[in-house]
C-alpha positions in Angstrom: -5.0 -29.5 -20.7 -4.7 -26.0 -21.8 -8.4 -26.0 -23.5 -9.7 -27.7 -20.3 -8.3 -24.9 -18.1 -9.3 -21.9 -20.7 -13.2 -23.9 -20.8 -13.3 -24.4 -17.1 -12.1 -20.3 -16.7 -14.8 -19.2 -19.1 -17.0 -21.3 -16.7 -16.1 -19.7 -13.8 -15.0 -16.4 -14.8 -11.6 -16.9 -14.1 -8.2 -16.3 -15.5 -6.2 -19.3 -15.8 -2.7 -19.7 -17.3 -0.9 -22.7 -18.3 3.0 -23.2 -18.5 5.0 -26.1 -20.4 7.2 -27.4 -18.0 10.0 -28.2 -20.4 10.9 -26.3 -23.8 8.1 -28.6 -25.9 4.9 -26.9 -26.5 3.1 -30.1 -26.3 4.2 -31.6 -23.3 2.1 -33.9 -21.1 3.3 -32.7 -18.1 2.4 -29.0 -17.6 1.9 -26.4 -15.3 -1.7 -24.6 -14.3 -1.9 -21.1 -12.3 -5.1 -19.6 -11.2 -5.2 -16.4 -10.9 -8.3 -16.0 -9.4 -8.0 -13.3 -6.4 -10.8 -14.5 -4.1 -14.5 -13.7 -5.1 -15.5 -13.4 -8.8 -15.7 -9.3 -9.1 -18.8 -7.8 -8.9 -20.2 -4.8 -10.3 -20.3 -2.3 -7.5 -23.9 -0.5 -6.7 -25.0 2.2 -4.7 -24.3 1.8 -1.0 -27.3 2.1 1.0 -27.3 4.7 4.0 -26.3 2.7 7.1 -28.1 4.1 10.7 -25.0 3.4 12.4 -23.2 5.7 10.9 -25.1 9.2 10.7 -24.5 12.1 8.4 -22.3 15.1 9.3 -24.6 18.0 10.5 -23.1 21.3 11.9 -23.9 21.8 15.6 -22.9 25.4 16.3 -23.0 24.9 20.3 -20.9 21.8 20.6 -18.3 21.9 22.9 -14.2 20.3 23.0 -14.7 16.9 24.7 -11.9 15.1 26.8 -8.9 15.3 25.7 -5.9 12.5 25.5 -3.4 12.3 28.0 -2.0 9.3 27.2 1.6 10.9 26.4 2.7 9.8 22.9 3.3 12.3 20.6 1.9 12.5 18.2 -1.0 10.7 19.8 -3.1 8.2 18.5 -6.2 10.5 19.7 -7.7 13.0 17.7 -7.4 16.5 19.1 -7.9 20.2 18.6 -4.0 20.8 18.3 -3.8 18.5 15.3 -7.4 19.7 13.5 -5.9 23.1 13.5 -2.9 21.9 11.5 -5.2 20.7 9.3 -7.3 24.3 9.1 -10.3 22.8 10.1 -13.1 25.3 11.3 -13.5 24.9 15.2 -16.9 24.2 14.8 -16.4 22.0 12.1 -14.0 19.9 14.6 -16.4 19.7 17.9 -19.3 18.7 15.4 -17.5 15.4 14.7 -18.4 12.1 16.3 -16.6 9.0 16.5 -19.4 7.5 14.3 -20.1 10.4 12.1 -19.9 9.0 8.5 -17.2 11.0 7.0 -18.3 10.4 3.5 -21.2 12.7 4.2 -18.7 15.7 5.1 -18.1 18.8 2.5 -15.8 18.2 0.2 -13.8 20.8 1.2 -13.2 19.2 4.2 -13.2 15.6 3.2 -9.9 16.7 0.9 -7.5 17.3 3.9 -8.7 14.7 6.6 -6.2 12.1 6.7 -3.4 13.2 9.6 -6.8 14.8 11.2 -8.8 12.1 11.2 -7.1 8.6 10.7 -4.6 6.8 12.8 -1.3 5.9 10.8 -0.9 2.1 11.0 1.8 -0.2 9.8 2.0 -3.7 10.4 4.4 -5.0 13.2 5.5 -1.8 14.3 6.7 -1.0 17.6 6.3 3.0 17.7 3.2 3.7 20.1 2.0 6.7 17.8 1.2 4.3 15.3 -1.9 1.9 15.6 0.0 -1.5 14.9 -2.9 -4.2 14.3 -0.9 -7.1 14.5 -2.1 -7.5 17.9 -5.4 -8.2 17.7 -5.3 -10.7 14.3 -3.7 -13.7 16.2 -5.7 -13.2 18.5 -3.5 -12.1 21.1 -5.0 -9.0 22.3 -8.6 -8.6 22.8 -10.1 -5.4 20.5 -12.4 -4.7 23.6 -13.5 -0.7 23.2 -11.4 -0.7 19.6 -14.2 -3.2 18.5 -16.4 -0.3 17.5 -13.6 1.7 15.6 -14.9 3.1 12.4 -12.5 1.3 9.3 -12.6 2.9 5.6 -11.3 1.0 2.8 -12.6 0.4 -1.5 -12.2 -3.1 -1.6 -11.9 -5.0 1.9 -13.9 -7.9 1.0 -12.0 -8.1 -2.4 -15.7 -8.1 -4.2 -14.3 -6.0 -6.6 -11.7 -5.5 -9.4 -8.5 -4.1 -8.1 -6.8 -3.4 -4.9 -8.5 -2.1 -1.6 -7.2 1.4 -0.7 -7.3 3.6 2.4 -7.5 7.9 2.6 -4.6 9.7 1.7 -3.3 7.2 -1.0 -2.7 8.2 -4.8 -5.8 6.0 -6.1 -8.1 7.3 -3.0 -7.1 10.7 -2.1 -10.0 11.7 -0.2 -12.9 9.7 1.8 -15.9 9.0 -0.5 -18.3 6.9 -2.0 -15.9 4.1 -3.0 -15.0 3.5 0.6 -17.2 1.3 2.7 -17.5 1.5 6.7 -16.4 -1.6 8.9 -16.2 -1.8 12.7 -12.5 -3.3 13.7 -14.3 -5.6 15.2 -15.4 -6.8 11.4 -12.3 -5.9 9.4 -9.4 -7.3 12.1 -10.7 -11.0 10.5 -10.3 -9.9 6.8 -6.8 -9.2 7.4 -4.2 -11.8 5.7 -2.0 -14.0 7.9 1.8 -13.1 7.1 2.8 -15.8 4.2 5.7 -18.0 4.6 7.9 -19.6 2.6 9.7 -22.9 2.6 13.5 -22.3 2.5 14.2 -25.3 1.2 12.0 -24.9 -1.9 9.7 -27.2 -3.6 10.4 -30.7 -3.7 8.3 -31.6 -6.8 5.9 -29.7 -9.4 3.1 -31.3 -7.5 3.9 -29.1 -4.6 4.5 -25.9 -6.8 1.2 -26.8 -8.3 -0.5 -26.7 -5.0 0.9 -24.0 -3.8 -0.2 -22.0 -6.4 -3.8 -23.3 -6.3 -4.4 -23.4 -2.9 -1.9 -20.4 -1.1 -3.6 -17.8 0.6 -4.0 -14.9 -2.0 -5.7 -12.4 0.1 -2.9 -10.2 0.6 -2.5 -9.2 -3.3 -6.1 -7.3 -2.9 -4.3 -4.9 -0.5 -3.2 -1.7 -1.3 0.9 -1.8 -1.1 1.3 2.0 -1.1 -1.0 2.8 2.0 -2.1 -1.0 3.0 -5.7 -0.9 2.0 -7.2 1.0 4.9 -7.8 3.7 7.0 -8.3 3.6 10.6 -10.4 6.5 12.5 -7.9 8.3 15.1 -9.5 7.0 18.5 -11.2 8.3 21.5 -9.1 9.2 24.7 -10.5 5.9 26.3 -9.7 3.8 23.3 -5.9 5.3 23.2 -5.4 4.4 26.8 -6.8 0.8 26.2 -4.9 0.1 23.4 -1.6 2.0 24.2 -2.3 -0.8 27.7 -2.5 -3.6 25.0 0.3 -2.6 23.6 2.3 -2.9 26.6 1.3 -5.9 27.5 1.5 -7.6 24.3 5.4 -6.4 24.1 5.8 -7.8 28.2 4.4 -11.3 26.6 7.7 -11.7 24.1 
C-alpha cells in the first residue's frame, strides 16, 4: 500500500504519507493521509497589467472628496485625519482612487500604507471599526456597493506554494508584486467555511480515513498571523452600507 501511495504521489505531484495502524510495520490495515493543499503549485509568472486597476499618477490639483460620517472611530473610511498619521504627502493622499493599483505607488509610500489604506478585519467580530466578513460568506448579507472593493493577498487561490498573506504581515510587509487584486465580490467565495468537528470522535478508521481525504483544506493556505488578506479602507458610501448590514445582520440573531 505504501508503494502504491508514494507511485500514485509521484503521479500527481503530491505528498502522501502512510501510517501503520498498530505497532507492526507490515500491517494490512494502514492508514493514508494526503497532504495535498488544493491545486498542484505552480510556478508563479509575471502578472499582466489589469485596466481595472490603473497606475498611481500624481495629480497636483486634486481635491479632499467626501468625508465619512458614519460615527465609528476609528472608521472604516479612509480619511485625511488617518493619512496624516501615516505622513503621507497631502497630495499624495487626494491622488488616490478607490481603484488605484497600489502596487504601482513609490516605495516609499507603499512601506507605511497599511492603517492608511486597508480596513482591519477579523472574522466574527462584533466591533463596527473592523470589517467583519462573516456576513456576506453565508450568504446572509448582500455585498451590494462592497462588491467592487479592491482585495490584496499572495496566494488567494492557493496556486502557489505556501500560505496567502495580506499588508502589514511579517512575510508581506508592504503591497507589491506578490499580491494579486480581487474584487470582494470574487474573493468573499474563496473564503473557507468554519470547520467542525464531531464531539463524539470517529467511530472507525474508515471515517478518520475520510476525513482526512476528503475535509475541506482550504483554510491551511491562509495566513494565521494576519489571515491572508488585505481589504481596501472603503468609500463613505460603502461604510454607511455596510455599517447598515451590519446592523441588520446582528437584529437577525
Amino acid at each position: 500500500m505504501r508503494s502504491a501511495a508514494r507511485a500514485a504521489a509521484r503521479k500527481a505531484g503530491i505528498k502522501v504519507h502512510t501510517y501503520a495502524t498498530c505497532r507492526a510495520d507490515n500491517a494490512a490495515e494502514q492508514m493514508v493521509v494526503i497532504g495535498n493543499r488544493g491545486a498542484l503549485p505552480q510556478q508563479r509568472t509575471a502578472q499582466e497589467p489589469d485596466p481595472r486597476w490603473p497606475a498611481f499618477t500624481l495629480n497636483e490639483a486634486a481635491g479632499p472628496g467626501q468625508e465619512c460620517d458614519c460615527g465609528n472611530e476609528p472608521c472604516l473610511s479612509a480619511g485625511l485625519t488617518r493619512a496624516a498619521q501615516e505622513r503621507w504627502q497631502i497630495s499624495d493622499w487626494y491622488s488616490l482612487t478607490p481603484l488605484t493599483d497600489l502596487r504601482t505607488l513609490p516605495a516609499e509610500q507603499r512601506s507605511r500604507d497599511r492603517d492608511a489604506l486597508f480596513a482591519r478585519h477579523r472574522s466574527h467580530s462584533w466591533d463596527g471599526h473592523i470589517l467583519d466578513l462573516s456576513l456576506f460568506r453565508d450568504g446572509s448579507m448582500e455585498l451590494g456597493p462592497l462588491g467592487d472593493v479592491q482585495v490584496y493577498a499572495t496566494n488567494p487561490h492557493g496556486r502557489y506554494k505556501g500560505r496567502s498573506h495580506g499588508v502589514g504581515c511579517r512575510y508581506a510587509e508592504s503591497v507589491g508584486e506578490q499580491h494579486e487584486i480581487l474584487t470582494l465580490a470574487d474573493f468573499v467565495p474563496l473564503l473557507p467555511e468554519p470547520v467542525r468537528h464531531s464531539p463524539d470522535g470517529y467511530d472507525s478508521l474508515a471515517d478518520i480515513f475520510k476525513e482526512m481525504m476528503y475535509a475541506d483544506r482550504s483554510a491551511d493556505r491562509w495566513c494565521y498571523s494576519c489571515g491572508g488578506y488585505a481589504v481596501r479602507r472603503l468609500s463613505p458610501d460603502q461604510c454607511a452600507y455596510y455599517q447598515g448590514q451590519l446592523a441588520a445582520y446582528r437584529a437577525s440573531w
